[in-house]
One Martini backbone bead per residue (centre of mass of N, CA, C, O) as a GRO file, in nm:
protein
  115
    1UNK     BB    1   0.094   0.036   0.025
    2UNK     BB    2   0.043   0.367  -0.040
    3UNK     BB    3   0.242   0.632   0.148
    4UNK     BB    4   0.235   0.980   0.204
    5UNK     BB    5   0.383   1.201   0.394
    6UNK     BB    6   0.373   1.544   0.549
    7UNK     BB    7   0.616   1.763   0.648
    8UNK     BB    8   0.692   2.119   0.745
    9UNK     BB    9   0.498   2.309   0.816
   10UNK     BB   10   0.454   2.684   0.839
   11UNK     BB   11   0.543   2.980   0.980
   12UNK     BB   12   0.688   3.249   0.776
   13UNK     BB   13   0.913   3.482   0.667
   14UNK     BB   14   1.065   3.658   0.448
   15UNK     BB   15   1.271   3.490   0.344
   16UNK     BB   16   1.292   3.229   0.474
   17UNK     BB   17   1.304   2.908   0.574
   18UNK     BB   18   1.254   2.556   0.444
   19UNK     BB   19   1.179   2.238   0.510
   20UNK     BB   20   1.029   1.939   0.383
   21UNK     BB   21   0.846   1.615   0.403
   22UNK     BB   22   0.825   1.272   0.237
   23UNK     BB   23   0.700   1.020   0.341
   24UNK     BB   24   0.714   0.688   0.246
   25UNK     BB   25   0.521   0.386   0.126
   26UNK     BB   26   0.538   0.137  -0.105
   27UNK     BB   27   0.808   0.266  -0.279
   28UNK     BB   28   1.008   0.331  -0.556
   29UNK     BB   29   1.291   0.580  -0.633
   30UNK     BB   30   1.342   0.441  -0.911
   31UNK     BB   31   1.051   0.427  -1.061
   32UNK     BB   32   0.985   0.704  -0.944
   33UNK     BB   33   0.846   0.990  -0.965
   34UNK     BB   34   0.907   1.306  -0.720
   35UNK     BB   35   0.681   1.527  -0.598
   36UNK     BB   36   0.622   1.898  -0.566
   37UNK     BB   37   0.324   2.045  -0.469
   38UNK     BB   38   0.089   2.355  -0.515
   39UNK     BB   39  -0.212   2.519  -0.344
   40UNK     BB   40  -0.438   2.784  -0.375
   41UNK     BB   41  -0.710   2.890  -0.375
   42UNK     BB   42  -0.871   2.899  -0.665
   43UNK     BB   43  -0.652   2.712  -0.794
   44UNK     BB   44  -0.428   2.520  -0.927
   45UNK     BB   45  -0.231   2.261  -0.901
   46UNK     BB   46   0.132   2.307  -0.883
   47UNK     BB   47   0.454   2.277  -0.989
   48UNK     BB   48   0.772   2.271  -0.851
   49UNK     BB   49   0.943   1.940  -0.799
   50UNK     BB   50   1.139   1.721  -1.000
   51UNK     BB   51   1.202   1.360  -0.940
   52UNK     BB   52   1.340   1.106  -1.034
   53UNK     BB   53   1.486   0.776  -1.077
   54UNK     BB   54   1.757   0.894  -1.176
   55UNK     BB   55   1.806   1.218  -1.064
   56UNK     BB   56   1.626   1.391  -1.213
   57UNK     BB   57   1.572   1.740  -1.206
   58UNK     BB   58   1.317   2.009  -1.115
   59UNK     BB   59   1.186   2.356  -1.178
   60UNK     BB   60   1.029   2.568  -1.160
   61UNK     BB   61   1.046   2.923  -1.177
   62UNK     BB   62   0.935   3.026  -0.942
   63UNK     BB   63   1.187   2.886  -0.757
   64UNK     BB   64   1.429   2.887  -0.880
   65UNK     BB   65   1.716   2.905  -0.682
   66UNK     BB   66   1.548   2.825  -0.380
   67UNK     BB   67   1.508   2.503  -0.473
   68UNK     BB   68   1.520   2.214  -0.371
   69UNK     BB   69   1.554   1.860  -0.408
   70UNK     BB   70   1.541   1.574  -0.218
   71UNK     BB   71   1.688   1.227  -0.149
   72UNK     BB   72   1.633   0.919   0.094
   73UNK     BB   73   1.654   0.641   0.048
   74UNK     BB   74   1.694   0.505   0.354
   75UNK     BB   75   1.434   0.682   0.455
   76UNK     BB   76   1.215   0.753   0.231
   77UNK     BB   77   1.261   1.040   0.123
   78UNK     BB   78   1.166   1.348   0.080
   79UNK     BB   79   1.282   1.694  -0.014
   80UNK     BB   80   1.191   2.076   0.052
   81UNK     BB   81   1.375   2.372   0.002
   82UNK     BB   82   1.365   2.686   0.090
   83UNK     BB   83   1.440   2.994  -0.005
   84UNK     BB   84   1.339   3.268  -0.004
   85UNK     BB   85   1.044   3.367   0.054
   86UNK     BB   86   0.751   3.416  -0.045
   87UNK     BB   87   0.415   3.523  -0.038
   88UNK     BB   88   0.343   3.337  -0.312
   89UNK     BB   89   0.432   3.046  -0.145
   90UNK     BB   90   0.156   3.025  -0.019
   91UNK     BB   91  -0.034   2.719   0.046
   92UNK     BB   92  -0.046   2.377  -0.008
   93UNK     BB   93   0.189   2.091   0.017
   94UNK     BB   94   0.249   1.813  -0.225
   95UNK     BB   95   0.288   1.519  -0.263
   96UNK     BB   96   0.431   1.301  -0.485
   97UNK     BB   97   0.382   0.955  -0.703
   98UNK     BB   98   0.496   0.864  -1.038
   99UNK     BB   99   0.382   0.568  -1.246
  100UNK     BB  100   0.293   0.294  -1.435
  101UNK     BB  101   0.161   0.230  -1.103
  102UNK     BB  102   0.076   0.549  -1.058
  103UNK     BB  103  -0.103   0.822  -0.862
  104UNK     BB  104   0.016   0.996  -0.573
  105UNK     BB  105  -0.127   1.148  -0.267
  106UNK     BB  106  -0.101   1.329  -0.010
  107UNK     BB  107  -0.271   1.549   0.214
  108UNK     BB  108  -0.077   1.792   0.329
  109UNK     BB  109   0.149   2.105   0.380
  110UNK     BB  110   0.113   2.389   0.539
  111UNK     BB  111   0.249   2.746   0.411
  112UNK     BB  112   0.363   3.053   0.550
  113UNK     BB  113   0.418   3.382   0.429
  114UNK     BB  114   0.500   3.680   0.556
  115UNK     BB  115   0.589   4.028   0.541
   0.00000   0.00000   0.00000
């Protein structure tokens, strides 16, 4: 059974850092790319950051420079970092999971930003 778990969400000042953790199970990070999404109401949910099972990264334009994404095999678990935070950062963050074995989804770690 696939699970995802995302923490690391709190209220932070402008500027300021973040790291976010998503803890898998279930799920093979060779397989799988695994990926950092982000939604605030009334808009689609947009791609943050995505990590393939070869351990290519990408980055959304709005994030580059700002965000890492990584993760640790033996913990299963991906990480995203982001400085330098800004108010438009605000969001409620998903961790995801895609491979021709299916779409998973956490159930969201809340994020703020305040000026």
């Amino acid at each position: 059974q696939v699970q995802l778990v995302e923490s690391g969400g709190d209220s932070v000042q402008h500027g300021g850092s973040l790291r976010l953790s998503c803890a898998a199970t279930g799920i093979r990070f060779d397989i799988y790319t695994m990926g950092w999404y982000r939604q605030t109401p009334g808009k689609q949910r947009e791609r943050v950051a995505t990590i393939t099972g070869d351990g290519r990264l990408d980055y959304a334009d709005s994030v580059k420079g700002r965000a890492t994404i990584s993760r640790d095999i033996t913990r299963n678990t991906i990480y995203l970092r982001m400085s330098n935070r800004k108010p438009e950062d605000t969001a409620v963050y998903y961790c995801n999971a895609d491979s021709w074995r299916g779409v998973f989804w956490g159930q969201g770690t809340r994020v703020t930003v305040s000026s």
